[in-house]
N, C-alpha and C positions, 0 to 999 in steps of 0.2 A: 484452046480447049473449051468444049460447051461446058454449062451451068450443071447439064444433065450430068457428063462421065464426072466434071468434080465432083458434084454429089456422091456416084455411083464409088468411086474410088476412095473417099472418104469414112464408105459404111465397109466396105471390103477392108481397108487399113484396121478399123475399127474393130473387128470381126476378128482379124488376125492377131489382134492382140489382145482381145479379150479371149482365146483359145476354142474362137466357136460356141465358148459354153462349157467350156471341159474344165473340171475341177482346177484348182491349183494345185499344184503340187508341193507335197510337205516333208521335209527330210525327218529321216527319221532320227531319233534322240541320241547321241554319244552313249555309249556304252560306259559301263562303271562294273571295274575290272575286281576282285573280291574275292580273299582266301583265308584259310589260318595263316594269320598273321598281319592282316590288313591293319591299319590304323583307323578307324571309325571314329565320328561325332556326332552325341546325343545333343538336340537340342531340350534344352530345359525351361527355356520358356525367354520372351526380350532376345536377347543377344548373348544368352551366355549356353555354352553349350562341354558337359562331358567328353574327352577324350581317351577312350579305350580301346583295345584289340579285339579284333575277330578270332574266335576257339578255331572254327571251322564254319564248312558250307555244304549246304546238300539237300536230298528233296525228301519229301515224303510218299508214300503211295497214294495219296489223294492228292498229289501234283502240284503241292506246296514248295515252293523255292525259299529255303530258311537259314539264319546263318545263326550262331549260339558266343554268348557272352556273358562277362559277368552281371549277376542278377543289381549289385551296387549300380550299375552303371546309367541305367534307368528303369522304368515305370511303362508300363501297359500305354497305348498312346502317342509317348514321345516319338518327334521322326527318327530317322537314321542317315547321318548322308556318309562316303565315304573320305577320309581326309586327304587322301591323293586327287580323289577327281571331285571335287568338293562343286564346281562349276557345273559338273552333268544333272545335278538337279538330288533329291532325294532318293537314296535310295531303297529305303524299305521302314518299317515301322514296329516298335517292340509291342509284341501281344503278350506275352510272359512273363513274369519275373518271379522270382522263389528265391525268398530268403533265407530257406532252410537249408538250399545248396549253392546260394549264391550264384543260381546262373538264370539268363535271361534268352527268351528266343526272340529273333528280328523275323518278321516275314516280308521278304526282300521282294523289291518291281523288280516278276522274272523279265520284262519287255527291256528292263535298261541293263540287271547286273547281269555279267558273266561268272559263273564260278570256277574260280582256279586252284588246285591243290596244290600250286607252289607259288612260293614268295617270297622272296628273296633268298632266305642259308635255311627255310626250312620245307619238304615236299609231304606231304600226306597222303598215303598210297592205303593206308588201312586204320581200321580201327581195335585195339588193343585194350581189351576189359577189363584184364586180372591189375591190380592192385602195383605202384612201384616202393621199392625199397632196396635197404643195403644191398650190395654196393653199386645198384645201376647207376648210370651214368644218364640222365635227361639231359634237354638242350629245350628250348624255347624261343619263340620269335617275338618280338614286340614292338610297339610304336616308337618306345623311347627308345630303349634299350639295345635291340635289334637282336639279333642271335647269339645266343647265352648257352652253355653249360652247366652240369656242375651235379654233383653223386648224390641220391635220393636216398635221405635216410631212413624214412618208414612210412606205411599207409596205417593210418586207425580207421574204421570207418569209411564214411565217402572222404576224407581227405588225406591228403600226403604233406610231405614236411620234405625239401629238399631247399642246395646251394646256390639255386639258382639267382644270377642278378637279377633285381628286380623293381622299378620304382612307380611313381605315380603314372599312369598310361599303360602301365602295361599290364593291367586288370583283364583278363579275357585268354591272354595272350594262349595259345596251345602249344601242351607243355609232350612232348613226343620223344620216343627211344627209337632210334634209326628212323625213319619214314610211318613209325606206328604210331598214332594219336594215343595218349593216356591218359590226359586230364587238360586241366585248363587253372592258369595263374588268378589269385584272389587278392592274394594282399601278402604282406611280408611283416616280419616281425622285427621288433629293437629299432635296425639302420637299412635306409635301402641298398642292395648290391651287396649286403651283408648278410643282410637277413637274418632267420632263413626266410624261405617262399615256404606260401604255405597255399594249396591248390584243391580244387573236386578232384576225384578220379573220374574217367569220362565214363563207367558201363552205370553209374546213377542216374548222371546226367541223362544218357542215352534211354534209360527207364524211364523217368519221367517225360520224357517229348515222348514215348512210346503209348504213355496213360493218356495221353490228351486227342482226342477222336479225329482235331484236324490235320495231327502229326506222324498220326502211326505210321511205320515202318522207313523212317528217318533213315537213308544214308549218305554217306559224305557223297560230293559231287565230280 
């Protein structure tokens, strides 16, 4: 073989592997899967980070991809990653929080999360306004705890008083009568899983994302 085709054959190999010049190719991100009922982790700053529940998930008419939590759980700023798929990267960031209803909104990377309306023993098909009380019977989904039960004693205001199991984690959790959203879990009173749970109603919550310009016309997803 001449001096010349090794050369020539050399710059051809070369060509071929550098793709001509054509970009590399970049996979795209793992998806990060996210519903009422997801288990989420706020980082709080070092290495210590909040774990809470997702209420729900859904968009707004200005095309905002948002999911809603207890306002406890963190602060304007902190990220959001999901605690199942904790390895796909961050998945959204809390811009909200309100102490006066204890709830908080995440504005979630639409490019990585998917929104899903079920998860595991609980599916959210709508959202339900009016107020719970004697004797309905609520159910909740949550990190800790998972799918709970148990008869709502009364609404005062934006919140309600029900049986529901309830312990640390499971802050956010969406608290739902058959497949209808109602409110969202805050805290619990005395003992955990004894309770009682004590929660928002969601047509507040749902008011408030509604006041905020980048949120208006929020629905589940």
């Amino acid at each position: 073989m001449t001096k010349k085709l090794t050369a020539l054959l050399a710059v051809l190999a070369a060509a071929v592997l550098a793709g001509w010049g054509a970009g590399v190719a970049v996979a795209a991100p793992a998806k990060i899967y996210l519903g009422g009922g997801s288990g989420i982790l706020v980082l709080k700053g070092g290495n210590s980070a909040a774990a809470c529940t997702l209420t729900t998930i859904g968009r707004s008419k200005t095309g905002k991809l948002i999911g809603i939590t207890a306002g406890h759980c963190g602060t304007p700023g902190q990220k959001v990653y999901s605690e199942t798929f904790q390895d796909r990267g961050q998945a959204g960031t809390i811009t909200y929080s309100a102490s006066d209803l204890d709830m908080a909104i995440i504005e979630m990377d639409a490019s990585r999360v998917v929104p899903l309306r079920t998860v595991r023993g609980v599916t959210i098909r709508s959202v339900d306004p009016r107020p719970i009380g004697f004797p309905t019977i609520a159910c909740k989904e949550g990190r800790t705890t998972g799918n709970t039960c148990g008869i709502a004693w009364f609404s005062e205001g934006d919140v309600h008083l029900s049986q529901l199991c309830v312990i640390e984690g499971d802050s956010g959790s969406p608290v739902v009568v058959g497949d209808r959203l109602v409110g969202m879990v805050n805290a619990y009173y005395f003992l955990g899983c004894f309770g009682p749970e004590t929660g928002t109603n969601i047509k507040p919550i749902l008011n408030r994302i509604s006041s905020l310009p980048a949120y208006k016309g929020f629905q589940i997803a």
